[in-house]
BATORVO-462623 format. One record per residue (C-alpha): residue number from 0; residue in one letter; x, y, z. Coordinates in steps of 0.05 Angstrom, whole numbers, plus 5000, padded with zeros to 4 digits. Layout:
N
SITE:NUM:a:X:Y:Z
...
***
This chain:
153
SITE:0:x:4650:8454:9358
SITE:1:x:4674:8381:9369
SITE:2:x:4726:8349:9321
SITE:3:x:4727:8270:9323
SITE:4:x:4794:8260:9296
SITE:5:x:4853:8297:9265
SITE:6:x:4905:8272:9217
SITE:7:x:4973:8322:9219
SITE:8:x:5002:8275:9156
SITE:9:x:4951:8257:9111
SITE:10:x:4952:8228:9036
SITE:11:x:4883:8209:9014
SITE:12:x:4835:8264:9030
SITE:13:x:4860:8319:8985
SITE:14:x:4913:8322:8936
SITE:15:x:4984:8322:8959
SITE:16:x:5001:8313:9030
SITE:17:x:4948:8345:9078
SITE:18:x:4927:8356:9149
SITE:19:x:4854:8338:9154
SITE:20:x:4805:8350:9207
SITE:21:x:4742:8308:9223
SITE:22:x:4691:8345:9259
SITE:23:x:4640:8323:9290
SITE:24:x:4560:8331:9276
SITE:25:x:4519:8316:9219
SITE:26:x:4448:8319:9208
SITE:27:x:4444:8278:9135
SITE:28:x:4471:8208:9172
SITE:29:x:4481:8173:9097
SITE:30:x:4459:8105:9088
SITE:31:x:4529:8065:9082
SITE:32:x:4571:8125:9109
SITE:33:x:4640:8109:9136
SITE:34:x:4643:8158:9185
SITE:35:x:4576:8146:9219
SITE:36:x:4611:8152:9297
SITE:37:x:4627:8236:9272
SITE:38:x:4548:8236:9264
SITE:39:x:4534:8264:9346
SITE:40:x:4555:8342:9350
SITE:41:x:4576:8324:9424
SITE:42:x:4618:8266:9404
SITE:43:x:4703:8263:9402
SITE:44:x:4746:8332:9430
SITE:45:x:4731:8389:9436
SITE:46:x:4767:8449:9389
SITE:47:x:4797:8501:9416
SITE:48:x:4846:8546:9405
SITE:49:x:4909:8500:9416
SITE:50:x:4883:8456:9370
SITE:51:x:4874:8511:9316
SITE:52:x:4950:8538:9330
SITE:53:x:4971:8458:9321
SITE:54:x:4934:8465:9257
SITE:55:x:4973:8523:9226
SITE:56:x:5038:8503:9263
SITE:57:x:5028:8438:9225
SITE:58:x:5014:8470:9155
SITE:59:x:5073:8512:9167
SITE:60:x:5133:8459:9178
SITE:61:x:5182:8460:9136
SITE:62:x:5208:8396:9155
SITE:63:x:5144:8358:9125
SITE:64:x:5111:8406:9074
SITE:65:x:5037:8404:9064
SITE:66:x:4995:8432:9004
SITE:67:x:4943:8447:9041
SITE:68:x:4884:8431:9108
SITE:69:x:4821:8377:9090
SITE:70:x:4763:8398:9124
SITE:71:x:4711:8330:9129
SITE:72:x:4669:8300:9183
SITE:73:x:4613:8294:9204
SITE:74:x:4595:8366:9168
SITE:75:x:4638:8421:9166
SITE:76:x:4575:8471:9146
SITE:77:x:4529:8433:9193
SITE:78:x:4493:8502:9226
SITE:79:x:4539:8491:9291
SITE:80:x:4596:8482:9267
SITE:81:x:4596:8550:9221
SITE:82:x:4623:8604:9267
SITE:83:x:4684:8559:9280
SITE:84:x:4693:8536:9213
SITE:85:x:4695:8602:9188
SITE:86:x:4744:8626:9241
SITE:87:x:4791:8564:9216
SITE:88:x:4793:8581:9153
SITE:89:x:4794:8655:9149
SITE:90:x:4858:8652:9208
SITE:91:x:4890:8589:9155
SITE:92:x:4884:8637:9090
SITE:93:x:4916:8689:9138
SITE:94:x:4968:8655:9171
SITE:95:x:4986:8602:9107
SITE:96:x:4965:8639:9048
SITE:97:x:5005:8586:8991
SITE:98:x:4959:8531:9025
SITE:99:x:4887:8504:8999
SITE:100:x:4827:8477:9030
SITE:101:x:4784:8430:9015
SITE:102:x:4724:8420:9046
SITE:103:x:4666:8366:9043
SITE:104:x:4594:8374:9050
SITE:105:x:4539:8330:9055
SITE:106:x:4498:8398:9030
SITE:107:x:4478:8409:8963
SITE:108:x:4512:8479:8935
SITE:109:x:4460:8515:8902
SITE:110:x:4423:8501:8975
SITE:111:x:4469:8533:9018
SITE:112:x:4442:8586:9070
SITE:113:x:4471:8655:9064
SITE:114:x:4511:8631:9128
SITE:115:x:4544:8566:9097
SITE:116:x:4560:8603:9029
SITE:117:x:4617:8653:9083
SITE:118:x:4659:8600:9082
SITE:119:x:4669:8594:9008
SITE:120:x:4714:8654:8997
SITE:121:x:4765:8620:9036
SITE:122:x:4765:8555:9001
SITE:123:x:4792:8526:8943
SITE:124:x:4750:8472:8931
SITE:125:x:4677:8440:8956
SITE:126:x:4656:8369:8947
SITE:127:x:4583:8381:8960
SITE:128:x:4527:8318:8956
SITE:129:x:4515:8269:9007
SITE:130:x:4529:8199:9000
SITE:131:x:4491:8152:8961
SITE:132:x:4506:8088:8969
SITE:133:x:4475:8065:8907
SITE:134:x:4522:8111:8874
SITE:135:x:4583:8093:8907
SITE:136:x:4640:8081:8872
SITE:137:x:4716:8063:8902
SITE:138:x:4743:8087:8834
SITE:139:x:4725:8153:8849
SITE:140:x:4776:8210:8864
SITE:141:x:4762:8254:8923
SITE:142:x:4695:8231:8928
SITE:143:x:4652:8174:8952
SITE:144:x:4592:8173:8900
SITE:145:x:4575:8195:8829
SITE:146:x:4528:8249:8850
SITE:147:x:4576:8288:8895
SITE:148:x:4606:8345:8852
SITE:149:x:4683:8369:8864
SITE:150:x:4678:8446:8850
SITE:151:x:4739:8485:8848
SITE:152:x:4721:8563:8877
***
């Protein structure tokens, strides 16, 4: 898995103050998205273990205390990023079990593969839908458009 960019201090994706990872790849390219260079699985770094270990080092400084890891992109349950997503969160819920996730998806949640649905043990919360720009509004919390649904699991 690629991420395109990652955000070790982070106050608007999530309640509370966050670390929030962009990865890359997504297959539903949204008319009007704002993220339209995570689209291309190949595009930004590639994540590996030291990135994963800044990850929970991050969530676990005292110094500047998060609530919790943002998971966005691209697609977090695009098909290729699944095996790594997975690993992410199951080693976060381990590691920094007082923290919550949040994850976005462009996928719709009663159309989840059996695969996709793994992840959602380990999450707190799914903001499934894509985009519609027709829908948009700015006004919205945690969300870009009416039709995306914040779900608490």
């Amino acid at each position: 898995m690629n991420y395109h960019q990652y955000f070790p201090i982070d106050v608007v994706n999530g309640p509370g103050t966050r670390v929030t990872l962009f990865v890359s790849g997504c297959e539903h390219q949204c008319r009007g998205c704002y993220n339209q260079s995570t689209w291309d699985v190949r595009s930004g770094h590639l994540f590996d273990s030291v990135m994963v270990d800044r990850i929970i080092a991050d969530l676990s400084d005292q110094r500047i205390v998060r609530r919790g890891l943002s998971l966005s992109g691209g697609d977090p349950l695009l098909p290729a990023n699944l095996d790594t997503i997975l690993a992410l969160v199951k080693r976060v819920k381990t590691e920094c079990p007082s923290k919550d996730i949040w994850l976005w998806t462009g996928y719709v949640f009663d159309e989840l593969s059996d695969k996709q649905r793994a992840v959602l043990p380990y999450i707190d919360v799914l903001v499934d839908g894509k985009f519609e720009q027709n829908l948009a509004d700015p006004s919205l919390m945690f969300r870009g458009s009416s039709n995306q649904i914040i779900r608490l699991l």
